[in-house]
PALUM-615543 format. One record per residue (C-alpha): residue in one letter; x, y, z. Coordinates in Angstrom, 3 decimals. Example, Ala and Ser with C-alpha at 12.3 -4.5 7.8 and 13.67 -1.06 7.14 Angstrom:
2
code / c1 / c2 / c3
A / 12.300 / -4.500 / 7.800
S / 13.670 / -1.060 / 7.140
//
This chain:
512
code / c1 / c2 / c3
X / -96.870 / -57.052 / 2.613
X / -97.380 / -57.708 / 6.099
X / -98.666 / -60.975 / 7.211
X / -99.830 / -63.193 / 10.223
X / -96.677 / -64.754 / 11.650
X / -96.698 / -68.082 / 9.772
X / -94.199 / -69.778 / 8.291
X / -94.780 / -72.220 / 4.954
X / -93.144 / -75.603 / 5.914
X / -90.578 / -77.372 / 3.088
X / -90.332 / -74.310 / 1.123
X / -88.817 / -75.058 / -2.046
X / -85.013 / -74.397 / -2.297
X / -84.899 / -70.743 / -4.257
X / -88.977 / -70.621 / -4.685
X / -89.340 / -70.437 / -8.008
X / -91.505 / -73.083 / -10.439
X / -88.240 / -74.931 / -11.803
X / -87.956 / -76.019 / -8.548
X / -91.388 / -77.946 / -8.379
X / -90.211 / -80.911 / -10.917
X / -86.883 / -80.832 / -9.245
X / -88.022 / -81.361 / -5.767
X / -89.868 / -84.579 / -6.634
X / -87.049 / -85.936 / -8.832
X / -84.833 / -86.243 / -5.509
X / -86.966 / -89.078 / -4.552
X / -88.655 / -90.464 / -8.085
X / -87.686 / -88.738 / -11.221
X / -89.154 / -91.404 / -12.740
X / -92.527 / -91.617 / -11.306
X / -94.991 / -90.389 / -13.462
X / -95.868 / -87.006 / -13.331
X / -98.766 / -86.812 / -15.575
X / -101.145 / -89.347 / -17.656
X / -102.657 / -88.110 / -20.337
X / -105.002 / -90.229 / -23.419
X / -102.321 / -93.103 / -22.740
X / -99.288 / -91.464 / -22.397
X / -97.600 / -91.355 / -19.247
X / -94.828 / -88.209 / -18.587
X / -92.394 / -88.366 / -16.000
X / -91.252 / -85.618 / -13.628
X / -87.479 / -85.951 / -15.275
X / -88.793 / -86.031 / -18.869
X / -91.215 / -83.059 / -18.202
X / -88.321 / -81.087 / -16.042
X / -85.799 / -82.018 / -19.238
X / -87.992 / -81.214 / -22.197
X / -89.694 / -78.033 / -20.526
X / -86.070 / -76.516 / -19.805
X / -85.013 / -77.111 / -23.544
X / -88.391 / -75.629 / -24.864
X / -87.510 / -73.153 / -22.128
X / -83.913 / -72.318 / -23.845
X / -85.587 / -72.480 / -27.504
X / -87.908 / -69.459 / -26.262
X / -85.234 / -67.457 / -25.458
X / -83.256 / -68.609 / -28.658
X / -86.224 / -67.394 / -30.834
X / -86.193 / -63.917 / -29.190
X / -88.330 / -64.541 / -25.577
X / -86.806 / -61.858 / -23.340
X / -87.467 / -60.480 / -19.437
X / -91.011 / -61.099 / -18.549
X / -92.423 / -61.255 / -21.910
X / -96.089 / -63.484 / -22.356
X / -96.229 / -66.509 / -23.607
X / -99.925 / -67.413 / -24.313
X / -102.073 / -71.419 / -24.928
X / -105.001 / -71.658 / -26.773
X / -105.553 / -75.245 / -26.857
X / -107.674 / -77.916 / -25.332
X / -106.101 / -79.892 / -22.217
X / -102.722 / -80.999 / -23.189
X / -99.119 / -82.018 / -22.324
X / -97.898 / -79.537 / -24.120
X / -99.788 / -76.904 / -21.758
X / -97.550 / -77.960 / -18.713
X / -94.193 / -78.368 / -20.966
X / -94.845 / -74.336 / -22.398
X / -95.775 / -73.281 / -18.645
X / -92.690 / -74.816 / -17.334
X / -90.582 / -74.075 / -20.035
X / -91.465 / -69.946 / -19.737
X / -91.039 / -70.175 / -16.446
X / -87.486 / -71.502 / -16.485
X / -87.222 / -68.804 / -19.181
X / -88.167 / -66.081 / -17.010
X / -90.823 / -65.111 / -18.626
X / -94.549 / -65.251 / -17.694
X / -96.885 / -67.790 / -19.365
X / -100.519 / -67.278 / -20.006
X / -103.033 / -69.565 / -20.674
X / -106.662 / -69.056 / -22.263
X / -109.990 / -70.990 / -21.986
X / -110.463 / -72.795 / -25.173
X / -113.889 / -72.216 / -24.934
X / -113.831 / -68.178 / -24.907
X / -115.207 / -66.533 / -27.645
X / -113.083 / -64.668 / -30.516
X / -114.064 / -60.913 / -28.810
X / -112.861 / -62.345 / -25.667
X / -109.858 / -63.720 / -26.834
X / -108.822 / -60.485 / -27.986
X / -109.684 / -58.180 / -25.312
X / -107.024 / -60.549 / -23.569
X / -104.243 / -60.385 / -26.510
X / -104.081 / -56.701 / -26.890
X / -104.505 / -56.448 / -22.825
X / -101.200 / -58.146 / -22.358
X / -99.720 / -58.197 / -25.527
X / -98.412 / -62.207 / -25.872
X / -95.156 / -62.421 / -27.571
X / -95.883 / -65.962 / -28.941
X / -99.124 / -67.345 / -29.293
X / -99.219 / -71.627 / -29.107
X / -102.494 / -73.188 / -30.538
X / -103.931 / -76.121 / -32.871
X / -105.682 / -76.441 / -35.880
X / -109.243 / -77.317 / -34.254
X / -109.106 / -73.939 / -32.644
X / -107.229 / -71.697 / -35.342
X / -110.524 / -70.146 / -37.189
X / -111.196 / -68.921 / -33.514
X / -107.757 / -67.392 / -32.650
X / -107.954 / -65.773 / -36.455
X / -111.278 / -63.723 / -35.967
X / -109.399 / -62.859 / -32.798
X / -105.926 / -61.599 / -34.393
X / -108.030 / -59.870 / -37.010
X / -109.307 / -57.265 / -33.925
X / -105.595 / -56.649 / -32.462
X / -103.330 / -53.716 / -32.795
X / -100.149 / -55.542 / -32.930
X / -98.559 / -58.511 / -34.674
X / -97.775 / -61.670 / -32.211
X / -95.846 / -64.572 / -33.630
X / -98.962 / -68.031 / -33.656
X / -97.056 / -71.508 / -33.452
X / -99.125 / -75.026 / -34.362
X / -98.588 / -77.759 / -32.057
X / -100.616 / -79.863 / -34.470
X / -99.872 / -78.727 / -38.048
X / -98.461 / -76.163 / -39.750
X / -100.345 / -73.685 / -42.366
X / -99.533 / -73.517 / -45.696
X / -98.169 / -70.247 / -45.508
X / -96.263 / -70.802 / -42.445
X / -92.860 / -72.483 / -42.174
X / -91.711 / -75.245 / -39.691
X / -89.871 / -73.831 / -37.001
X / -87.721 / -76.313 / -34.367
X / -87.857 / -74.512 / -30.370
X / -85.449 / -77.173 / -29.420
X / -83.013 / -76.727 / -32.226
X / -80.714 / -74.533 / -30.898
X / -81.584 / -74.940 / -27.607
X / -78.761 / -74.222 / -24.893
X / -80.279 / -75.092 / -21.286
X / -77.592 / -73.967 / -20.151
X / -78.027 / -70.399 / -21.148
X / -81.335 / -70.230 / -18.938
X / -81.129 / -67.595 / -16.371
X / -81.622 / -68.014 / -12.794
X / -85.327 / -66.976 / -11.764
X / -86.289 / -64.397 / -9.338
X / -88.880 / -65.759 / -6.436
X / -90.782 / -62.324 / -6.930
X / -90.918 / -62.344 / -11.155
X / -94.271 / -63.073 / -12.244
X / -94.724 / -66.694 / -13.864
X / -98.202 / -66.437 / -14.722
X / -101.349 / -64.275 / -15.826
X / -104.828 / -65.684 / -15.225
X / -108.215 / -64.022 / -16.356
X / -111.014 / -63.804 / -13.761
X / -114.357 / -64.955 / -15.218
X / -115.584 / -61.644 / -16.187
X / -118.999 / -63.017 / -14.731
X / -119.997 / -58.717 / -13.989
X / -117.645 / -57.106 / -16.151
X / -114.759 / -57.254 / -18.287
X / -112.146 / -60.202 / -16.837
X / -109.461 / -59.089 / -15.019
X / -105.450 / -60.410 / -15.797
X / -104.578 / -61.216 / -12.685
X / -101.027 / -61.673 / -11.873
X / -98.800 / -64.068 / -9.737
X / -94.842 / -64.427 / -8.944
X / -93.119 / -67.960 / -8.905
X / -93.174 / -67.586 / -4.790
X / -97.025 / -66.447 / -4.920
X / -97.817 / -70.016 / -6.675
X / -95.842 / -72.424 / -4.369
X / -96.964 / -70.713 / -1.417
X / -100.427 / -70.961 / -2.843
X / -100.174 / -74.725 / -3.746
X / -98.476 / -75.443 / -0.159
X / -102.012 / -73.918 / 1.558
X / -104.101 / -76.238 / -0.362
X / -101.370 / -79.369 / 0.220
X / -101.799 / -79.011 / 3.728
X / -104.880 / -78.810 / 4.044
X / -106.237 / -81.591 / 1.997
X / -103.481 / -83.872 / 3.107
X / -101.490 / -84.498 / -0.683
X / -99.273 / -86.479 / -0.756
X / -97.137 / -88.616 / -3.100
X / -99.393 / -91.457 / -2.938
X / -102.395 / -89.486 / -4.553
X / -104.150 / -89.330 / -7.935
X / -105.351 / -86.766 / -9.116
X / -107.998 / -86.326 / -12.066
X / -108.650 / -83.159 / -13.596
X / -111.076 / -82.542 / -15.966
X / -111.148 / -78.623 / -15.509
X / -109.321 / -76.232 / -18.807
X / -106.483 / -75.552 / -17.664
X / -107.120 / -71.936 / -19.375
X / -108.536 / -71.336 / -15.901
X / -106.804 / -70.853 / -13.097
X / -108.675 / -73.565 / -10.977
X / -107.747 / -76.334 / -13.226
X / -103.621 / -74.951 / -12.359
X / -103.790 / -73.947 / -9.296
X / -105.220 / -75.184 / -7.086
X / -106.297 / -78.135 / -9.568
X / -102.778 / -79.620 / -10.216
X / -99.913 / -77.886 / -7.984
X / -100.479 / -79.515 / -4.966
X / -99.885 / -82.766 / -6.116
X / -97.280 / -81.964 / -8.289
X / -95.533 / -80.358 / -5.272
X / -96.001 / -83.718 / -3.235
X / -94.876 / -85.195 / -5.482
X / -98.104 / -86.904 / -6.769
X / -99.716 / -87.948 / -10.065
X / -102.277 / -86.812 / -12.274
X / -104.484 / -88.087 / -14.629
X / -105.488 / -85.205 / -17.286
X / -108.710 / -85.375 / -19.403
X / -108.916 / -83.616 / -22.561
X / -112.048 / -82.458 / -21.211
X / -114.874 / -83.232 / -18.874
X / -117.682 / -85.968 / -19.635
X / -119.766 / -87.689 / -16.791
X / -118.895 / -91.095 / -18.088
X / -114.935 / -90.789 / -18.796
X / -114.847 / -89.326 / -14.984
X / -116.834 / -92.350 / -13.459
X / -114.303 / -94.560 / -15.791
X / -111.419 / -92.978 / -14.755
X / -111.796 / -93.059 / -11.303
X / -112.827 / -96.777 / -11.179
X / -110.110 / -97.971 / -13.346
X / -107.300 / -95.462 / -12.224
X / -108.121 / -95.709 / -8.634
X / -107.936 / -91.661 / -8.230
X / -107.619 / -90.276 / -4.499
X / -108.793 / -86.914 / -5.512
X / -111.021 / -85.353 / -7.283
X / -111.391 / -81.625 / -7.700
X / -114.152 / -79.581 / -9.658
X / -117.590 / -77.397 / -10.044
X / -120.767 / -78.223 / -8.661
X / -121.947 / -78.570 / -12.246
X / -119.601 / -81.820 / -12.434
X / -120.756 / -83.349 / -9.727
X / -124.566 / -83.041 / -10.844
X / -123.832 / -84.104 / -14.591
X / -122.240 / -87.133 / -12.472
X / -125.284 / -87.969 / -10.327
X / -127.698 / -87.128 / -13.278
X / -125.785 / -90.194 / -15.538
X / -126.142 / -92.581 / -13.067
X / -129.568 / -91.788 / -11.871
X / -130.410 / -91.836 / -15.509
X / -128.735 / -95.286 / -16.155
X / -128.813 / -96.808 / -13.154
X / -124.966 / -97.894 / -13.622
X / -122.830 / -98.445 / -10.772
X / -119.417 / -97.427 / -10.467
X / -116.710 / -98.255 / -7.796
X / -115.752 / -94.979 / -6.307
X / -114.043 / -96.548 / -3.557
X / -110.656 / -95.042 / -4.209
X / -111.700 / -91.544 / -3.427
X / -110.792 / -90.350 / -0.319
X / -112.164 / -86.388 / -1.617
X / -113.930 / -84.836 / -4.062
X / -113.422 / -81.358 / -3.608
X / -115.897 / -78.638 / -5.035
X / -115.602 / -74.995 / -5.569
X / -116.169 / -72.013 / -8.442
X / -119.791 / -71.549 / -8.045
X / -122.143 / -72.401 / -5.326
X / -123.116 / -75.832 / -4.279
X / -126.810 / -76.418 / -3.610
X / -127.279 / -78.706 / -0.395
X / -129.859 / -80.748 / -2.575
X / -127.138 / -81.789 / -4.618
X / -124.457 / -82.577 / -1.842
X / -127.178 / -84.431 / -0.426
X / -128.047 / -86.679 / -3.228
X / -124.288 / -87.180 / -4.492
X / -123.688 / -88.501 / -0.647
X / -126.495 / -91.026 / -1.022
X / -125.591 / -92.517 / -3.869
X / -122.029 / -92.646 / -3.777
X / -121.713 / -92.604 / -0.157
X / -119.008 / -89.759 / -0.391
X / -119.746 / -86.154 / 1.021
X / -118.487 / -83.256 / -0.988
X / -116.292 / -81.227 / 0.144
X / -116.866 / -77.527 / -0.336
X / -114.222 / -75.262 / 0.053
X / -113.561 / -71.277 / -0.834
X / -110.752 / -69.795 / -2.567
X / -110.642 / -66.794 / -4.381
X / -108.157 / -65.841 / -7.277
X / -106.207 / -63.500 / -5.995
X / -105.481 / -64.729 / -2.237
X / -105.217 / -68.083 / -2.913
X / -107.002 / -70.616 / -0.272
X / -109.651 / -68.783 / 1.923
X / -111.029 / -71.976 / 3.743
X / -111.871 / -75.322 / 3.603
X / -112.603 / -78.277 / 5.718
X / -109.520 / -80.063 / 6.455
X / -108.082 / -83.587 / 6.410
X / -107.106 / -83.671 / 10.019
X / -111.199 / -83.445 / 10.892
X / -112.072 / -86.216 / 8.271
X / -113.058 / -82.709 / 5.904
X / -116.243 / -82.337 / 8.183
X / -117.833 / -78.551 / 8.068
X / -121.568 / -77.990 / 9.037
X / -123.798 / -77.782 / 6.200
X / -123.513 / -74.828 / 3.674
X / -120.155 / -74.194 / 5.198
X / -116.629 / -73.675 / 3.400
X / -115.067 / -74.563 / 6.323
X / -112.046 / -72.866 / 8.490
X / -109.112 / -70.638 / 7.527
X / -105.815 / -72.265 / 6.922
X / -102.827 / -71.437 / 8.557
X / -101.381 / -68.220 / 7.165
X / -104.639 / -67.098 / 6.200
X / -107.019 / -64.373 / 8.119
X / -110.510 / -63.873 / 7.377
X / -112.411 / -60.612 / 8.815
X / -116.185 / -59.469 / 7.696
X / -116.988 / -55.920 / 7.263
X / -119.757 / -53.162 / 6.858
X / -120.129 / -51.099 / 4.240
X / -118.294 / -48.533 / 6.544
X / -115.324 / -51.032 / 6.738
X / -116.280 / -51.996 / 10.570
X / -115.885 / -55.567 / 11.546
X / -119.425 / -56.672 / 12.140
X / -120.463 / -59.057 / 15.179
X / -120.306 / -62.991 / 14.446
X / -123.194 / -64.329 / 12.853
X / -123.564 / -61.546 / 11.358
X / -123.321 / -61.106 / 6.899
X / -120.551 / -58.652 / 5.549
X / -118.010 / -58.149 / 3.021
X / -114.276 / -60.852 / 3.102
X / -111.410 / -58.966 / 4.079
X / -108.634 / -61.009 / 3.637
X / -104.903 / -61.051 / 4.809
X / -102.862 / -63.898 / 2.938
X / -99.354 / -65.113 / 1.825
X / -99.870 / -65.835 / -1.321
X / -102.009 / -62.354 / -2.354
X / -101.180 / -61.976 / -6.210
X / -98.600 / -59.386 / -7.407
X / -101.595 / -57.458 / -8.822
X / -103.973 / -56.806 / -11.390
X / -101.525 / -56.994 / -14.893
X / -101.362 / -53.284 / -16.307
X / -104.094 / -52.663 / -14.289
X / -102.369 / -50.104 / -11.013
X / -105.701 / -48.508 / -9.894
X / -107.571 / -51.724 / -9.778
X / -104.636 / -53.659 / -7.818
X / -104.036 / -50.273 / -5.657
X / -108.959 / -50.321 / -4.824
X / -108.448 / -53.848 / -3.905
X / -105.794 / -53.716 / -0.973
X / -106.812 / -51.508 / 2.393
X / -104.056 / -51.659 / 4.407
X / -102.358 / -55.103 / 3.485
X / -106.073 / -56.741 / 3.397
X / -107.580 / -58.035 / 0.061
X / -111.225 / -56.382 / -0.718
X / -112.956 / -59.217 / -2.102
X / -116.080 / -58.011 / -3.029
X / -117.862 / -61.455 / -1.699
X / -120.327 / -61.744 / 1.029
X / -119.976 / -63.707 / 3.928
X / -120.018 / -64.596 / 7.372
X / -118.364 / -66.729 / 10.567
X / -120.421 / -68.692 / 12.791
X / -119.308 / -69.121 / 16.651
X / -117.470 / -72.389 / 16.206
X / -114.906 / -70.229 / 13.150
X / -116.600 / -71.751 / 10.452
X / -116.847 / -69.551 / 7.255
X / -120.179 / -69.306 / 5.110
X / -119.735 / -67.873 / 1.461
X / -123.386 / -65.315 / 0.658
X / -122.393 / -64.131 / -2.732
X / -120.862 / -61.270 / -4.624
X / -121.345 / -58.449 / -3.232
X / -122.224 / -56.437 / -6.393
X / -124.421 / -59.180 / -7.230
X / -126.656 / -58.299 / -4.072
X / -130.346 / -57.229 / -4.146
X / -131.567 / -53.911 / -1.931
X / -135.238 / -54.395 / -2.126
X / -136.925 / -51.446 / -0.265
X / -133.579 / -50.949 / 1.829
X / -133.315 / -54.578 / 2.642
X / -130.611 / -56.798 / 1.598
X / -130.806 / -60.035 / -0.382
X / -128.311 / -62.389 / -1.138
X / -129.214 / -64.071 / -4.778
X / -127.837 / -67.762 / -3.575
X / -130.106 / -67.843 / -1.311
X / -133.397 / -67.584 / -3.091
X / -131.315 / -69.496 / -5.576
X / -130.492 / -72.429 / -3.331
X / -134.523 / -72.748 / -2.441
X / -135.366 / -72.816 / -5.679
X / -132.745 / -75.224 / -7.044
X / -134.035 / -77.784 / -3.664
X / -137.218 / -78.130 / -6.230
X / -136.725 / -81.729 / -8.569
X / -138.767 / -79.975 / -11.556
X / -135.942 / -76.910 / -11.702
X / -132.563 / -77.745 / -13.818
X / -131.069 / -74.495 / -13.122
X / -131.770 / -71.347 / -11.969
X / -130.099 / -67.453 / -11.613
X / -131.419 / -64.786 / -9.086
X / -130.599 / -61.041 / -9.919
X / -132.086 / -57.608 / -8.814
X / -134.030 / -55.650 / -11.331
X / -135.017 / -51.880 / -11.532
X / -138.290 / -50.764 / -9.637
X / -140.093 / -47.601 / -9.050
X / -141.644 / -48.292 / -6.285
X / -138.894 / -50.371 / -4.213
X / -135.534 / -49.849 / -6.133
X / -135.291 / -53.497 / -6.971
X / -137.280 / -55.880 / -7.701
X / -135.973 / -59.516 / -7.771
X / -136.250 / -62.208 / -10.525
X / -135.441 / -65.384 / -11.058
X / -135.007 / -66.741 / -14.690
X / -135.871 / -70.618 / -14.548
X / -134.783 / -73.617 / -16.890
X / -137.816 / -75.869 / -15.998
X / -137.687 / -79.938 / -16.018
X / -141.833 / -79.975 / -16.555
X / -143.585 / -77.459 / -18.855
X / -146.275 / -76.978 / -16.242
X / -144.719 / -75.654 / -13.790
X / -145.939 / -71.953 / -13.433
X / -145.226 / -68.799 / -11.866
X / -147.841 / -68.778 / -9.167
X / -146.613 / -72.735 / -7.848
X / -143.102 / -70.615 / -7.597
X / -143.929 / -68.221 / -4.930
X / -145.820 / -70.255 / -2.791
X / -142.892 / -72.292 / -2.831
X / -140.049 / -69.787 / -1.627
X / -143.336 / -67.792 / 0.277
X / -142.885 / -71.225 / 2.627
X / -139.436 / -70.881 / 2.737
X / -138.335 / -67.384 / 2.365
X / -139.338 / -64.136 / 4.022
X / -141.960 / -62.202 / 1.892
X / -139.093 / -59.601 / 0.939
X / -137.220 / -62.266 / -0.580
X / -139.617 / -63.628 / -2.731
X / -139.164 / -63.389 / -6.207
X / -141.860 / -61.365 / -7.666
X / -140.666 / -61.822 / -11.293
X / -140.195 / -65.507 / -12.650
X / -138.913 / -65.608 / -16.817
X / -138.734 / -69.290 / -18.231
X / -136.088 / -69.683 / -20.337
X / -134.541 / -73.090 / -22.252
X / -131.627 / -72.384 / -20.928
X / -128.773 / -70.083 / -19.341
X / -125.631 / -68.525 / -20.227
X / -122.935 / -70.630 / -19.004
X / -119.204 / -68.875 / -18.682
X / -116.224 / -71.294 / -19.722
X / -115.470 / -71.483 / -16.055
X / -119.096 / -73.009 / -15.162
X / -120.604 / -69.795 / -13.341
X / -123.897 / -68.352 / -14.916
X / -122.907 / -64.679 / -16.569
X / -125.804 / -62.834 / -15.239
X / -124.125 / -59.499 / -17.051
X / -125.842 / -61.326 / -19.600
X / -129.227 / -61.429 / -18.025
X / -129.501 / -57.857 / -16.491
//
């Protein structure tokens, strides 16, 4: 696929992932690659026990390309099985230990893992999941072993070297999209795809070998991989990995670890403020040079208030799945962007907005992300038609809203499926959302477009209220100040609470 002409600096020397532990070892094999509940792993132990696990795969029958799938909480062992199919050639997929059983096995039969890794805390799960599959895969314990099981040793007759050299272009691993609107989608990505990927997001936040990293995301999803660890680990950096995220352990970590970076979802960063506004505890953030936010939209309310308190701006940035890095504020400006914005392209990255006709509409102006990337994913996993509706002409259709303001800074809307046509007029759900949400008696809120006779949508806004009085009619006056009258939800539902995807996005399929 054509691209702009850009070249990635320090490519890695045959681009594939057994490369990225190699590269750092040059300089510090030794350095510690990750820390994890008090154990620290170095990039030569995790490059020498992932390449024997790697050898034991394809001793117990991994061939060509064949899945290797994690259902676990945060782990070691997640990063020694990715690395260890990947110097095995084949391609390692990892699931969100907080999926339900139906999920889990729309996802098994999908892609049909050869071996399936998980512990005993999460086995009753995976079982109500292998009873809905129509084949057999082959479940290992990391933990225990059941009682009609037998032990089995990977590294036993493990010869590293009988591992194969890797193509750049083989895919090394399948990710699931959120399935926020409809059923997830496996999307997949070669060994070159990833580095390239993790070389955008380098650059632009300024990793190096000196940072620390905590990450608190599953690494089931792909934000808690990539971009949430392969940067550093391509610098050369370290990371601290949390079984799985609390308010408290994050503040802890970060003051006694003296983390550089901090990546997650606006929902961490509120649980954050909302402890220590609670407790009135201080912690020394001090260390952080960025926290870096993404994976759902961030109110300005709460950027606001998280700046105030810990005197650190968040910085918002856009990527999408399948393309990689879309934009971000950058270290080179001190990671400034005006307000609401997602910042600027990277190099290597182009960014147009289009009509429903596929026009390029006038700056300023809302329309659809095309996007032209080098590190676009190798497709949609058994899945041609969908890969093939996605590309027009070497440019990713995104489906997501946006727009570019004079000075090239990019402004995410919203999903494009996701918006309301009231009467022939367009409405973007974030922002009714993000007036609402600037309320302190709201908690949380979700915007969608229903059926109407009269109009063709109506839209409503379900509302997880901090104070039992507040009513509907207090509502519209509100966004009435705030909103033109076509935007104004004309439907308000209370509710106690919203359903909350294991990547941290609301799942309004579940709401419509």
């Amino acid at each position: 696929m054509q691209v702009s002409e850009y070249e990635l600096k320090s490519r890695l020397k045959r681009h594939d992932i057994a490369d990225l532990l190699q590269f750092p070892q040059e300089g510090f094999g030794a350095k510690t690659c990750f820390h994890f509940e008090g154990v620290d792993l170095s990039y030569r132990e995790l490059r020498r026990s992932s390449r024997a696990l790697g050898a034991g795969l394809m001793s117990r029958g991994l061939k060509h390309q064949e899945r290797v799938t994690t259902l676990l909480p945060n782990c070691l062992e997640i990063w020694q099985l990715y690395f260890a199919t990947a110097a095995a050639r084949g391609i390692f997929m990892p699931l969100n230990r907080d999926l339900a059983p139906s999920e889990i096995a729309y996802m098994l039969n999908h892609a049909s893992p050869r071996f399936i890794f998980t512990c005993s805390a999460l086995l009753p799960k995976l079982e109500e999941a292998l009873a809905a599959l129509d084949y057999e895969p082959t479940v290992i314990m990391i933990d225990e072993a059941k009682p009609h099981g037998r032990r089995v040793d990977f590294l036993e007759a493990a010869d590293v070297a009988s591992l194969p050299a890797v193509d750049p272009e083989d895919v090394v691993i399948i990710s699931y999209t959120s399935g926020s609107t409809s059923n997830p989608k496996a999307m997949a990505f070669s060994h070159r795809v990833e580095l390239d990927g993790a070389k955008l997001y380098e650059d632009a936040w300024g990793i190096t070998s000196k940072d620390k990293v905590l990450i608190a995301m599953s690494l089931g999803w792909t934000f808690g991989v990539n971009p949430g660890s392969f940067p550093e680990l391509r610098a050369g950096g370290s990371i601290l990995l949390l079984e799985k995220f609390n308010p408290v352990k994050v503040l802890e970590a970060i003051e006694k670890h003296g983390i550089t970076v901090m990546k997650g979802v606006p929902t961490m960063y509120a649980m954050m403020l909302a402890h220590v506004e609670e407790t009135g505890k201080e912690y020394d953030l001090s260390s952080l040079r960025v926290a870096l936010c993404a994976g759902a939209d961030l109110p300005l309310t709460l950027a606001q208030k998280f700046k105030q308190r810990f005197g650190l701006q968040l910085t918002n940035f856009l990527g999408m799945s399948e393309v990689k890095l879309v934009a971000s504020p950058r270290c080179e400006n001190d990671f400034f962007a005006p307000d609401g914005s997602v910042g600027t392209p990277p190099p290597g990255m182009e960014v147009r907005f289009v009509d429903e006709n596929m026009q390029d509409v006038p700056t300023g102006q809302t329309g659809e992300f095309l996007v032209r990337s080098v590190a676009w994913m190798t497709g949609y996993f058994g899945d041609p038609e969908k890969t093939a509706a996605c590309n027009l002409g070497g440019w990713y259709v995104s489906g997501d809203l946006g727009r570019r303001d004079e000075a090239g800074y990019i402004y995410y809307v919203g999903r494009l499926r996701e918006q309301i046509i009231r009467g022939g007029a367009k409405i973007a759900p974030a922002e009714v959302e993000e007036v609402l949400m600037s309320r302190p008696d709201i908690a949380l809120c979700a915007v969608i477009g229903v059926p109407d006779e009269m109009y063709g949508e109506a839209v409503k806004a379900f509302i997880v209220s901090k104070d039992a009085r507040l009513d509907t009619e207090a509502l519209k006056a509100y966004c009435a100040e705030r909103l033109a009258n076509f935007k104004v939800p004309t439907i308000f539902e209370f509710v106690p609470d919203l359903p909350i995807g294991p990547t941290g996005k609301v799942q309004k399929k579940l709401l419509r």
